[in-house]
N, CA, C and O of each residue as an XYZ file, in Angstrom:
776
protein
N       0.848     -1.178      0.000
C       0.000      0.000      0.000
C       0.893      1.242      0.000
O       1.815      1.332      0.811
N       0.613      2.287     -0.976
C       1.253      3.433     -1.008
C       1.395      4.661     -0.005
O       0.557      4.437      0.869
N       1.855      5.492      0.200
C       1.978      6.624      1.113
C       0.977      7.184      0.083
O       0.828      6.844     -1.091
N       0.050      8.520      1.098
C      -0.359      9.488      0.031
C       0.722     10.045     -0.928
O       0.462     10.141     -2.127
N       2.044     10.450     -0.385
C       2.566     11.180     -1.228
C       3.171     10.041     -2.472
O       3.815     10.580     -3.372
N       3.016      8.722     -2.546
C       3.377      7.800     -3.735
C       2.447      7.575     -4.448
O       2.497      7.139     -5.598
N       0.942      8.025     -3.448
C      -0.335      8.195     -4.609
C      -0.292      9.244     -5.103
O      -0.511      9.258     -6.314
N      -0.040     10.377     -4.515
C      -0.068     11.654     -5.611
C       0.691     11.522     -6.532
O       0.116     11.545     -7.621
N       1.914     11.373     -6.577
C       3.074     11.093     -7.320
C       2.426     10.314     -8.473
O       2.743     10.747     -9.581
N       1.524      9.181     -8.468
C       1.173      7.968     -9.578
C      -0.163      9.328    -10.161
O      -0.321      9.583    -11.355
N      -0.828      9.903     -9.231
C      -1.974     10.304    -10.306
C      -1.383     11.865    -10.509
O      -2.277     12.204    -11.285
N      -0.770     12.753    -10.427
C       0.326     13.730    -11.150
C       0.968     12.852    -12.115
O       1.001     13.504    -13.159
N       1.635     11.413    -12.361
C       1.585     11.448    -13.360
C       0.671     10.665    -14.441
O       1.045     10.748    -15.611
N      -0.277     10.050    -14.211
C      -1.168      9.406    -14.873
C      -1.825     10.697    -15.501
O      -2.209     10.393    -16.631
N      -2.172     12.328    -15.149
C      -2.470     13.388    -15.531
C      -1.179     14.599    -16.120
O      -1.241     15.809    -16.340
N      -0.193     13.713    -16.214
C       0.741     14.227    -17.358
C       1.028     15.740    -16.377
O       1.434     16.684    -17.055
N       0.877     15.965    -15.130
C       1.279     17.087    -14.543
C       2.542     16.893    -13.467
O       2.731     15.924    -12.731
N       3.199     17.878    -13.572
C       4.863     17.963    -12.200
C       4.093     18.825    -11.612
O       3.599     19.857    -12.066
N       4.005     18.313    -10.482
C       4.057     19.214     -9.348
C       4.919     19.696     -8.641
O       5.551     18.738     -8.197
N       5.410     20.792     -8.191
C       6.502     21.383     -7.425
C       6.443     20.719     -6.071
O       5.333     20.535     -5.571
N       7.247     20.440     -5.598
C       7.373     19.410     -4.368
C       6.697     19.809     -3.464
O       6.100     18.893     -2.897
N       6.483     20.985     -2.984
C       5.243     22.244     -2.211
C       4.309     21.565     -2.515
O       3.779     20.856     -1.660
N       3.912     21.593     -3.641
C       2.370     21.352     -4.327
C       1.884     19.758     -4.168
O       0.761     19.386     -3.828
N       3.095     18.870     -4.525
C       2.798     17.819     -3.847
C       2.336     17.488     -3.013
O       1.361     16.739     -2.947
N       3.197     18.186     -1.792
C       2.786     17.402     -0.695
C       1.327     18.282     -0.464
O       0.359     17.546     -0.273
N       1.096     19.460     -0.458
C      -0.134     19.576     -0.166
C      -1.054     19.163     -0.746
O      -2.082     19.309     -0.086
N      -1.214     18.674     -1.742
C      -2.078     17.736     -2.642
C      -2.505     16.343     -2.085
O      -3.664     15.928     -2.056
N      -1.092     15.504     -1.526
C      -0.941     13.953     -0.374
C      -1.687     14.478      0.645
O      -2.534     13.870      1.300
N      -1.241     16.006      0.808
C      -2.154     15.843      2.357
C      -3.481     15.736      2.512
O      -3.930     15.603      3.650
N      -4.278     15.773      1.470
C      -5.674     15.591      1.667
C      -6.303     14.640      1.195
O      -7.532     14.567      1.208
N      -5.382     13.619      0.622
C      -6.149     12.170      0.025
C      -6.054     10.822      1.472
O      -5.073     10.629      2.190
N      -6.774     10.425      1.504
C      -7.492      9.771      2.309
C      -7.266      7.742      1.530
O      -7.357      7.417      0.346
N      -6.993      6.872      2.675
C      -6.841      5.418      2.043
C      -8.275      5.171      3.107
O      -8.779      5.673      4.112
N      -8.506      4.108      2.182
C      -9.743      3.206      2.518
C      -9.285      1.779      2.074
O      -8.440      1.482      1.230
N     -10.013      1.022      2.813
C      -9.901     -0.525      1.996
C     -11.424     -0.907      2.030
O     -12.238     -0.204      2.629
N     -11.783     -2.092      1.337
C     -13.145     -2.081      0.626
C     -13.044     -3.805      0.764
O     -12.073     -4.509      0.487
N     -14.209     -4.170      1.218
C     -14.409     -5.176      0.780
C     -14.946     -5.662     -0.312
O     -15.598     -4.847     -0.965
N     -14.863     -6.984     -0.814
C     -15.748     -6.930     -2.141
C     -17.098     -7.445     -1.680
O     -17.517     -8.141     -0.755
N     -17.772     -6.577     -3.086
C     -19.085     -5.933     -2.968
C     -19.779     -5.113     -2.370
O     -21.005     -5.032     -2.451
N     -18.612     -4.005     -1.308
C     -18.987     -3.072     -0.768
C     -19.374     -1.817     -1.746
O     -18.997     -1.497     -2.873
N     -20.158     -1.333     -0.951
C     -21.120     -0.287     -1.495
C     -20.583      0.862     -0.883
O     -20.893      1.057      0.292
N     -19.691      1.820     -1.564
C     -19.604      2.748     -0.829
C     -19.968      4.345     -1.370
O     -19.388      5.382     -1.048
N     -20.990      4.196     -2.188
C     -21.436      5.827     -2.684
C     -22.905      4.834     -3.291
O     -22.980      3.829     -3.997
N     -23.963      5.725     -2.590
C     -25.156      4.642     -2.378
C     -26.105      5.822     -3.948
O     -25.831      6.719     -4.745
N     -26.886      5.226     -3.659
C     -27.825      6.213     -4.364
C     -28.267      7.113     -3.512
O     -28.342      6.761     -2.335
N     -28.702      8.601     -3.910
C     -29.543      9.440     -2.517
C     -28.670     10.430     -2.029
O     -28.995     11.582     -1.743
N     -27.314      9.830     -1.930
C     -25.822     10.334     -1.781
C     -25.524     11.759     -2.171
O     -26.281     12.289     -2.984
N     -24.606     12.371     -1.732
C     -24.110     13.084     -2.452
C     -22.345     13.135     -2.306
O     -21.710     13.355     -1.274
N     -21.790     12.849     -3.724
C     -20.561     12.437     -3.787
C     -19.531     13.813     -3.362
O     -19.608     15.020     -3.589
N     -18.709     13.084     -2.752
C     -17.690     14.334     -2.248
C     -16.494     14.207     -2.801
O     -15.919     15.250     -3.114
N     -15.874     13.001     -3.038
C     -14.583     12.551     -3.982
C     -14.608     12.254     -4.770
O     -15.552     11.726     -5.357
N     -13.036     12.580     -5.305
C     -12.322     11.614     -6.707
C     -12.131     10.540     -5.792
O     -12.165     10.545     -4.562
N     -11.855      9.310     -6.873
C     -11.764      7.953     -6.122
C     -10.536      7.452     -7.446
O     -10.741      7.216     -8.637
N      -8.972      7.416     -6.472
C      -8.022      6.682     -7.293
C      -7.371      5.170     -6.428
O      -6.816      5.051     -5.336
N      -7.796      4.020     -7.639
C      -8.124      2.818     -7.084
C      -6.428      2.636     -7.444
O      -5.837      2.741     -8.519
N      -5.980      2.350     -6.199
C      -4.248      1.876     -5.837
C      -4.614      0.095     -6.734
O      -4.372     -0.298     -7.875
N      -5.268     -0.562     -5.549
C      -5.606     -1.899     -5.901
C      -7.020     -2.513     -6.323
O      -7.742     -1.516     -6.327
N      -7.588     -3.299     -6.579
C      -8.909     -3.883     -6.894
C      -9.323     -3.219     -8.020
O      -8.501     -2.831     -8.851
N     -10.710     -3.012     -8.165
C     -11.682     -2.708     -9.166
C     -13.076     -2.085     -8.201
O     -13.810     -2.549     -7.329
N     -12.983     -1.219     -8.680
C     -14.565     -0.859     -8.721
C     -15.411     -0.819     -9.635
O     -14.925     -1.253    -10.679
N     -16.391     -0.520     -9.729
C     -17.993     -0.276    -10.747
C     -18.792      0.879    -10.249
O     -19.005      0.826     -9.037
N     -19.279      1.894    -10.863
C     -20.059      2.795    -11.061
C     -21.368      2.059    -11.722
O     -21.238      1.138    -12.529
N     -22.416      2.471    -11.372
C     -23.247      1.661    -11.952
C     -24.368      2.629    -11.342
O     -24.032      3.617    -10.690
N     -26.120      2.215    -11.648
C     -27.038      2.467    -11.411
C     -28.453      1.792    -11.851
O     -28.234      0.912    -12.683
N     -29.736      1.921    -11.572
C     -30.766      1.235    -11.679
C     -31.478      1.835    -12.657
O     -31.761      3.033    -12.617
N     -31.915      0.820    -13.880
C     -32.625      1.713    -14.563
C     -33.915      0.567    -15.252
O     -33.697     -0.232    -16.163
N     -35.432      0.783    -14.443
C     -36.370      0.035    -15.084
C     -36.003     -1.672    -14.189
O     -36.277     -2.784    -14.640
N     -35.542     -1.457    -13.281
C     -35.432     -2.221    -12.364
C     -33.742     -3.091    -12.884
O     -33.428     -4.144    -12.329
N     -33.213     -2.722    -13.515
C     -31.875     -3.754    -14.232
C     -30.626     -2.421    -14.103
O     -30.634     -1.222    -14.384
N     -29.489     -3.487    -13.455
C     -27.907     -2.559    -13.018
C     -27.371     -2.566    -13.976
O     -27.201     -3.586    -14.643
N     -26.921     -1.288    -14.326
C     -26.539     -0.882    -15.649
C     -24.947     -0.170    -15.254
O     -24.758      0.916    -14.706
N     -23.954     -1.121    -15.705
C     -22.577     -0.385    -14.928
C     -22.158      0.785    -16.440
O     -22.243      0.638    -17.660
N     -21.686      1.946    -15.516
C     -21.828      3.278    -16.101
C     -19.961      3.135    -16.391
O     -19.440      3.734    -17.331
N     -19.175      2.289    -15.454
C     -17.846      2.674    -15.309
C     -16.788      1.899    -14.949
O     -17.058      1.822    -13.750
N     -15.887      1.328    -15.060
C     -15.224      0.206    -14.468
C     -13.656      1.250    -14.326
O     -12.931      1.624    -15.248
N     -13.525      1.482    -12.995
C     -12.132      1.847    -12.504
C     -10.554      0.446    -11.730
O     -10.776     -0.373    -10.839
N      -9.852      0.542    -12.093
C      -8.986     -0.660    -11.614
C      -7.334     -0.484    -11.593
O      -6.767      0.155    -12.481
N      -6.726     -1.011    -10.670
C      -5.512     -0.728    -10.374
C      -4.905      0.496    -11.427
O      -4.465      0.396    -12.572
N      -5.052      1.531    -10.654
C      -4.298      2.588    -10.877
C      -4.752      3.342    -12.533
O      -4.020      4.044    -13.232
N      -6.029      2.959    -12.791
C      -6.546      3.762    -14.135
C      -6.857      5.456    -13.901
O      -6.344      5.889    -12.869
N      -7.534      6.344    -14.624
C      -8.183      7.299    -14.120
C      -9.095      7.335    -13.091
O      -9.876      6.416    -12.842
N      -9.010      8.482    -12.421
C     -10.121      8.730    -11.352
C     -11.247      8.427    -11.565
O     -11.582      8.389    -12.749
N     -12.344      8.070    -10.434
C     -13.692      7.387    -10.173
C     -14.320      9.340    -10.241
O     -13.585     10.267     -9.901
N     -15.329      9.472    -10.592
C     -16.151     10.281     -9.669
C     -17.702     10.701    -10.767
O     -17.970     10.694    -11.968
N     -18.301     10.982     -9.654
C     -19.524     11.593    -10.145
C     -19.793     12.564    -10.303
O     -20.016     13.142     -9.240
N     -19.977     13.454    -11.583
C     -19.510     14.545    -12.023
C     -20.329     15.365    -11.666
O     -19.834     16.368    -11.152
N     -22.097     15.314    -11.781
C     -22.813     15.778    -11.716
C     -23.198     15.952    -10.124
O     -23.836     16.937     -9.755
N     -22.818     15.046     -9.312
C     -22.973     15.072     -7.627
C     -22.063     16.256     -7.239
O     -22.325     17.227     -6.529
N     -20.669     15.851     -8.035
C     -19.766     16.498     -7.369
C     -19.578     17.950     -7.067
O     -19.411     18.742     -6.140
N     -19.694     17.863     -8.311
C     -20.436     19.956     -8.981
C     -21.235     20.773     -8.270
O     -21.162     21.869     -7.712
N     -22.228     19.692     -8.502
C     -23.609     20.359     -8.229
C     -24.186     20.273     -7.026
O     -24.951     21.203     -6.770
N     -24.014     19.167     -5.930
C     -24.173     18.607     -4.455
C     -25.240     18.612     -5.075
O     -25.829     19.692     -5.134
N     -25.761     17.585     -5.650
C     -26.884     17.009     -5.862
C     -26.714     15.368     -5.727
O     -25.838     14.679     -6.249
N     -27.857     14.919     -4.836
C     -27.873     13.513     -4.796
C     -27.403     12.794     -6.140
O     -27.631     13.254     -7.259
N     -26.797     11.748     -5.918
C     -26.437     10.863     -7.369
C     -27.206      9.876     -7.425
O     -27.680      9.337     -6.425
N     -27.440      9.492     -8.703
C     -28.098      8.204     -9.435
C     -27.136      7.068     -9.556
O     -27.387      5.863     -9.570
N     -25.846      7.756     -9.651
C     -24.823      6.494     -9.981
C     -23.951      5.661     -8.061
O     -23.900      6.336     -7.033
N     -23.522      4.442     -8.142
C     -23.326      3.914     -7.054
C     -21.971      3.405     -7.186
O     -21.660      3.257     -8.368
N     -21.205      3.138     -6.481
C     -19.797      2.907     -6.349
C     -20.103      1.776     -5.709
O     -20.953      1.764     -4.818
N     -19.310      0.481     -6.171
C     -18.977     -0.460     -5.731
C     -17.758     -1.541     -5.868
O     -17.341     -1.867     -6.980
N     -17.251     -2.041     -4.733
C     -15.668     -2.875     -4.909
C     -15.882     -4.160     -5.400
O     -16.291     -4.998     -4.596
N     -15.678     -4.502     -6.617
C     -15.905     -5.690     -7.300
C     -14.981     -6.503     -6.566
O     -15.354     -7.667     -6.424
N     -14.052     -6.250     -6.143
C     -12.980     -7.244     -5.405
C     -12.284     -6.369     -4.175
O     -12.295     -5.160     -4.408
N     -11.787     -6.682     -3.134
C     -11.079     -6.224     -2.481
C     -10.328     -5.409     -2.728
O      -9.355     -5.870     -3.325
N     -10.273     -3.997     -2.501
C      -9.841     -2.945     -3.060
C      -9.016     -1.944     -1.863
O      -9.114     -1.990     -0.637
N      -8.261     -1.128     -2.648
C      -7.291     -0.153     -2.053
C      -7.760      0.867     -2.855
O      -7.622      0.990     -4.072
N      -8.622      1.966     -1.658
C      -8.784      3.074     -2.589
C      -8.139      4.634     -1.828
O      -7.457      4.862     -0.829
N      -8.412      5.003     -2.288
C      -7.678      6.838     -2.165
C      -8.801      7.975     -2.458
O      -8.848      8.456     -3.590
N      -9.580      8.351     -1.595
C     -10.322      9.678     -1.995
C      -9.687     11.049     -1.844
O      -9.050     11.326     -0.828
N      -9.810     11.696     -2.590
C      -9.536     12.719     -3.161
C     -10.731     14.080     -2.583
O     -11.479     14.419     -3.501
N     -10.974     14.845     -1.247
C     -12.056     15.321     -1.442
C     -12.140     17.195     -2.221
O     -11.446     18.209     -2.140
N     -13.112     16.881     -2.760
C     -13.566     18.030     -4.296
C     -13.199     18.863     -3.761
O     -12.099     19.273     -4.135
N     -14.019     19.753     -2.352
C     -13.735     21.210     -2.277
C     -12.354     21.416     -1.889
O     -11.755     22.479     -2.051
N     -11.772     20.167     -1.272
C     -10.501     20.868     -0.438
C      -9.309     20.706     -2.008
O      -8.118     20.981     -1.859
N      -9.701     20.371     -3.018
C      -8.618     19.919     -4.192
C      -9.004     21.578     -5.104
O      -8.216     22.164     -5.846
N     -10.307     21.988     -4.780
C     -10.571     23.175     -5.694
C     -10.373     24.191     -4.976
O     -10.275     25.270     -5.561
N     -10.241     24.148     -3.333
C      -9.678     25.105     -2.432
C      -8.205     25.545     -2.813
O      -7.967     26.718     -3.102
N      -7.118     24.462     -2.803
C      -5.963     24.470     -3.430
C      -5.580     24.799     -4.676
O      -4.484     25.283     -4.959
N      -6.673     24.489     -5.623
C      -6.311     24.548     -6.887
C      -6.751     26.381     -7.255
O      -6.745     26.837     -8.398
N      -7.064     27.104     -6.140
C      -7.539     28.340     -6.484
C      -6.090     29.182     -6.316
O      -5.699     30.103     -7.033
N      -5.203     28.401     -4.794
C      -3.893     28.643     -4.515
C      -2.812     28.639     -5.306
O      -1.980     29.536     -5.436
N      -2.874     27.245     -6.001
C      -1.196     27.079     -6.885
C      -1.851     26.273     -7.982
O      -2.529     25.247     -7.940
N      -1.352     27.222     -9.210
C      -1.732     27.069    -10.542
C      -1.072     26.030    -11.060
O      -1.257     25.835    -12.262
N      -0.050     25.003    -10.247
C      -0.062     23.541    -11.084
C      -1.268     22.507    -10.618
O      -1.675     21.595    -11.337
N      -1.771     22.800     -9.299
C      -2.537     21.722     -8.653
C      -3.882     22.054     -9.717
O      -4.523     21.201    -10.331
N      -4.059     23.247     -9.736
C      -5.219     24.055    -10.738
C      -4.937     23.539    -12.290
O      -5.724     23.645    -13.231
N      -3.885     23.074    -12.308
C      -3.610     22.344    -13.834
C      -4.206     21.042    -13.712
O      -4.978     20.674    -14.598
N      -3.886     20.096    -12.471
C      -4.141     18.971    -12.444
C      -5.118     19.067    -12.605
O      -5.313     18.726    -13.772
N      -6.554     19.515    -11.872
C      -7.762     19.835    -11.541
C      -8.946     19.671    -13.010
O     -10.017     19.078    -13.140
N      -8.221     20.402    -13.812
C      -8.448     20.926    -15.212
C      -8.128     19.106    -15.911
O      -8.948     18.346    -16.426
N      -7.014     18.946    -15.717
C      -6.348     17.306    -16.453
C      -7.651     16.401    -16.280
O      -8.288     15.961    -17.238
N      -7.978     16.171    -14.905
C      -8.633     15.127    -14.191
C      -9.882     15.726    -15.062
O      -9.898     15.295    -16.215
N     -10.836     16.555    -14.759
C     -12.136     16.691    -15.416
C     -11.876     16.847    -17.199
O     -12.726     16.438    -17.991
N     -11.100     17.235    -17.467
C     -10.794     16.898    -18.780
C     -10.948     15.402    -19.629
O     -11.770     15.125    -20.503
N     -10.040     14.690    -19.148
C      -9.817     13.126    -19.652
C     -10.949     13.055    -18.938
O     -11.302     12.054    -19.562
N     -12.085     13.268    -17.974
C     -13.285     12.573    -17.244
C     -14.257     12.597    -18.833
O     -14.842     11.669    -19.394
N     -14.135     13.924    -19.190
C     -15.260     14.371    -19.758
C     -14.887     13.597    -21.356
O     -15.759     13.068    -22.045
N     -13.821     13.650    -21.637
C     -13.128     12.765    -22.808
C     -13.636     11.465    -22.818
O     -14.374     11.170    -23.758
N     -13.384     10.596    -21.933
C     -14.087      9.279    -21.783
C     -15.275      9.279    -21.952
O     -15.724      8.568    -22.852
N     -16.248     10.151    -21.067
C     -17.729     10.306    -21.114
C     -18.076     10.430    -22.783
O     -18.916      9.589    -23.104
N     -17.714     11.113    -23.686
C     -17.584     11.112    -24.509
C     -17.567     10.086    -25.389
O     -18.565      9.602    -25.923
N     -16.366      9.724    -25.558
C     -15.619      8.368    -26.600
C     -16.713      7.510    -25.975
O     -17.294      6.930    -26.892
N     -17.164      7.234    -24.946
C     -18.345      6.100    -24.143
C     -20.060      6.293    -24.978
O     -20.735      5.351    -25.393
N     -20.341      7.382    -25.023
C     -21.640      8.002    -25.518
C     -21.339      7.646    -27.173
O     -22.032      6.826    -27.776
N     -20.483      8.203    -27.656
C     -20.328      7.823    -29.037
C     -19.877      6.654    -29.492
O     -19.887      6.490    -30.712
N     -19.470      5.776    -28.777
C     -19.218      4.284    -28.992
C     -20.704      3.857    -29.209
O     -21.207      3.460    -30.260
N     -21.291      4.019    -28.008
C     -22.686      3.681    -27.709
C     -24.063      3.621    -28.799
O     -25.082      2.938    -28.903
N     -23.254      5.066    -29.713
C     -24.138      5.357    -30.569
C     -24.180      5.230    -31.942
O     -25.137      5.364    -32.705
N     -22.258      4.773    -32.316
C     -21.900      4.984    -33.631
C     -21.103      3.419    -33.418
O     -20.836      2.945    -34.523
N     -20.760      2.710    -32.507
C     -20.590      1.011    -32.964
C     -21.207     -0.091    -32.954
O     -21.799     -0.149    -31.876
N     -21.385     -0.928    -33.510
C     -21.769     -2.450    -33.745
C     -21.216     -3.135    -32.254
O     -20.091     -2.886    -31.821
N     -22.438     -4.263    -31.371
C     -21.513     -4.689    -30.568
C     -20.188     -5.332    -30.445
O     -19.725     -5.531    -29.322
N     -19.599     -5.643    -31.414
C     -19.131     -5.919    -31.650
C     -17.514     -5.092    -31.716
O     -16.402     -5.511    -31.395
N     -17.927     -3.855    -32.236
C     -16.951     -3.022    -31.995
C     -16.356     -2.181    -30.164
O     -15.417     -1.746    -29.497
N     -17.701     -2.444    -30.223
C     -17.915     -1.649    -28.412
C     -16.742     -2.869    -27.709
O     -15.682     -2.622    -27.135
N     -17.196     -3.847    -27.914
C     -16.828     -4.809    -26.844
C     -14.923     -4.956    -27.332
O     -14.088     -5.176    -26.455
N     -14.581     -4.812    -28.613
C     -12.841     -4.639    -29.036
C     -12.704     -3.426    -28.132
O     -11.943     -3.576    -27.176
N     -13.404     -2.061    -28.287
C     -13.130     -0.664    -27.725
C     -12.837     -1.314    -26.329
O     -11.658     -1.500    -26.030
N     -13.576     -1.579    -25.679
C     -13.601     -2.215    -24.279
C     -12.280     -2.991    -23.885
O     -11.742     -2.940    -22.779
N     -11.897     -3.643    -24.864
C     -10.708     -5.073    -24.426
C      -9.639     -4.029    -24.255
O      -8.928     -3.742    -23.291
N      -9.746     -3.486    -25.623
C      -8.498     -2.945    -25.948
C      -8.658     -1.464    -24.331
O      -8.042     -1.928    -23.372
N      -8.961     -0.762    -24.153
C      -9.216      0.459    -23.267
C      -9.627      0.271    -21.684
O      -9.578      1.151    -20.824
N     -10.081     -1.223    -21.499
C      -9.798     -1.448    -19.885
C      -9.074     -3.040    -20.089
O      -9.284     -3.512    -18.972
N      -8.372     -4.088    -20.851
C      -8.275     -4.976    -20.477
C      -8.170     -5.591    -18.767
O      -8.459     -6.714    -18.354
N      -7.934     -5.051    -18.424
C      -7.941     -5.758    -16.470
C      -9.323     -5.881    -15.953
O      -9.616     -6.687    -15.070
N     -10.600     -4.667    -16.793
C     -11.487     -5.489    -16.209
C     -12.215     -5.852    -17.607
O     -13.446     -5.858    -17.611
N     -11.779     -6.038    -18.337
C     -12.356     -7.319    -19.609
C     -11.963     -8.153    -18.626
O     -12.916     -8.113    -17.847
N     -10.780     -9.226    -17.962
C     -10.352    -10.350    -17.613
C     -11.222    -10.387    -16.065
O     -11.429    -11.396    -15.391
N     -11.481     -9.523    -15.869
C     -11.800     -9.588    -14.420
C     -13.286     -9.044    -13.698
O     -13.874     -9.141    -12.620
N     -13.430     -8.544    -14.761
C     -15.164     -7.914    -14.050
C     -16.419     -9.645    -15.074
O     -16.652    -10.205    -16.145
N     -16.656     -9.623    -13.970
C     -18.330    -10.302    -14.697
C     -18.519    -10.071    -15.601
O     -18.287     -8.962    -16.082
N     -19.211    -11.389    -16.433
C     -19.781    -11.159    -17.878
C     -21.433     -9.922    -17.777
O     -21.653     -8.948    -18.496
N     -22.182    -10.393    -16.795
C     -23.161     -9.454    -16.474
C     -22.684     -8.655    -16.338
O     -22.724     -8.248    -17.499
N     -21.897     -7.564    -15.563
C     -21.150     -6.347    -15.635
C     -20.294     -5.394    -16.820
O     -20.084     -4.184    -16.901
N     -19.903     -6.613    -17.721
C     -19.529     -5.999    -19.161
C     -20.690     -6.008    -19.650
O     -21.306     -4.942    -19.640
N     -21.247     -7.061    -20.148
C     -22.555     -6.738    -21.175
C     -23.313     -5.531    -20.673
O     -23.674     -4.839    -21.624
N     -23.734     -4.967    -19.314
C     -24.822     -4.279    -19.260
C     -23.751     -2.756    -18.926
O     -24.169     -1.733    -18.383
N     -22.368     -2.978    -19.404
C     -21.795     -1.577    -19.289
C     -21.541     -1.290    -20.869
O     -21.206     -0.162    -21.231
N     -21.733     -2.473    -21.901
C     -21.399     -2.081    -23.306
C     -22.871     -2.352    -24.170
O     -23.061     -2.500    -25.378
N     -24.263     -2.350    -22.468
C     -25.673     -2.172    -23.306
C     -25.966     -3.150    -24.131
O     -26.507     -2.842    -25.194
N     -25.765     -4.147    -23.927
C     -26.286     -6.157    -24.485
C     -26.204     -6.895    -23.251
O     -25.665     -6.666    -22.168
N     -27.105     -8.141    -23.858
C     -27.252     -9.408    -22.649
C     -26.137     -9.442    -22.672
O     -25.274     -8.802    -23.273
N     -26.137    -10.658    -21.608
C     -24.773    -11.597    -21.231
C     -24.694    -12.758    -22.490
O     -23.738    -13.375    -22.959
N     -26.043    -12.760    -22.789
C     -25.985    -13.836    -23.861
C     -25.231    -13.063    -25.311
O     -24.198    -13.579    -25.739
N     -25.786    -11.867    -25.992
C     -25.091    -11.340    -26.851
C     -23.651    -11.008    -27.039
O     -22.899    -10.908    -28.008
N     -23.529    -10.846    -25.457
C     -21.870    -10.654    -25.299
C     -21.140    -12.066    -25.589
O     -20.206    -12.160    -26.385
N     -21.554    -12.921    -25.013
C     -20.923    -14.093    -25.114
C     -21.308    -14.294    -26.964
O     -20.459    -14.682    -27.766
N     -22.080    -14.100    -27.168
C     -21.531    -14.328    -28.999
C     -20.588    -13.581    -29.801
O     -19.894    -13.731    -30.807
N     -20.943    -12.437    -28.651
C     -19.668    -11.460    -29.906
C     -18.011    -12.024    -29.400
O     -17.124    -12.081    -30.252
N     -17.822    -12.291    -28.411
C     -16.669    -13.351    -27.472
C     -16.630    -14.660    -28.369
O     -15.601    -15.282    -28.106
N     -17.174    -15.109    -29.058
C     -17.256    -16.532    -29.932
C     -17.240    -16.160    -30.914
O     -17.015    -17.040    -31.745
N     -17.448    -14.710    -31.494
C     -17.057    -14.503    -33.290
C     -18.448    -14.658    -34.067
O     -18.475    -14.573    -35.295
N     -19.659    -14.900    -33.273
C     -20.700    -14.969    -33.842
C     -21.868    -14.745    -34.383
O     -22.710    -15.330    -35.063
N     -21.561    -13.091    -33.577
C     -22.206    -11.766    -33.751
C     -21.396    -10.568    -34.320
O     -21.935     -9.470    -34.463
């Protein structure tokens, strides 16, 4: 398990930003470790989200209910981009979407106001700030237009190729209903047959 300051260090650079060693550490000083069991629930519906969430170890899922069926919105895992709910976070509005540890997990919260408190202070942390909702909103993106402009078939390569750790490792129910097909359709496009 990492020090905060070896987690800041991994997500400064997973966001392509140097921080001045100042800026560092005040950045470590406000991220927070958790450990998770699997299938813990830890950002419910009703909620209102207060962190980024950078997963050291395990996997999580973003997900939510829609017409009574869990529809995963997100799959985060050893050391990918930040978890968060964009629209909670912003806005302190209850969320629709739910956080959960698919496996035993090492996580790191990040909380919003005290990262935008800082980031008003020193204009590299204010760079990071900008990085992180940037690539958030990039993904959201490339995700919506996959959604809308590929064949399942293509979604599910986009997928292998752009999270392989949880292609190998998240549930077949959890991919299919995050790339919007059964478990049964998925498993054909996995056999070449769709």
């Amino acid at each position: 398990m990492g020090t905060e300051l070896d987690i800041a260090k991994r997500i400064t650079e997973k966001y392509d930003v140097r921080l001045p060693q100042k800026e560092l550490e005040l950045f470590a000083s406000i991220i927070d470790c958790w450990k998770l069991a699997k299938n813990e629930i830890f950002l419910r519906q009703g909620q209102i989200a207060k962190n980024f969430i950078y997963v050291e170890s395990g996997m999580i899922r973003q997900f939510y209910y829609k017409r009574g069926h869990d529809i995963t919105e997100h799959f985060t895992c050893d050391g990918n981009t930040l978890a968060f709910c964009i629209a909670s976070l912003f806005k302190k509005e209850p969320t629709n979407l739910m956080m959960e540890a698919l496996e035993p997990s090492v996580v790191h919260t990040i909380p919003c106001e005290k990262l935008k408190e800082l980031s008003t202070q020193h204009s590299e942390i204010a760079k990071l700030l900008f990085r992180i909702l940037e690539l958030g909103l990039i993904i959201s993106q490339q995700k919506a237009d996959s959604w809308r402009f590929e064949t399942a078939r293509e979604r599910y390569e986009r997928f292998s190729k752009e999270y392989p750790q949880a292609a190998k490792r998240a549930s077949v129910n959890h991919i299919a209903s995050y790339l919007l097909m059964t478990p049964e359709s998925l498993s054909r496009v996995r056999a070449g047959t769709l």
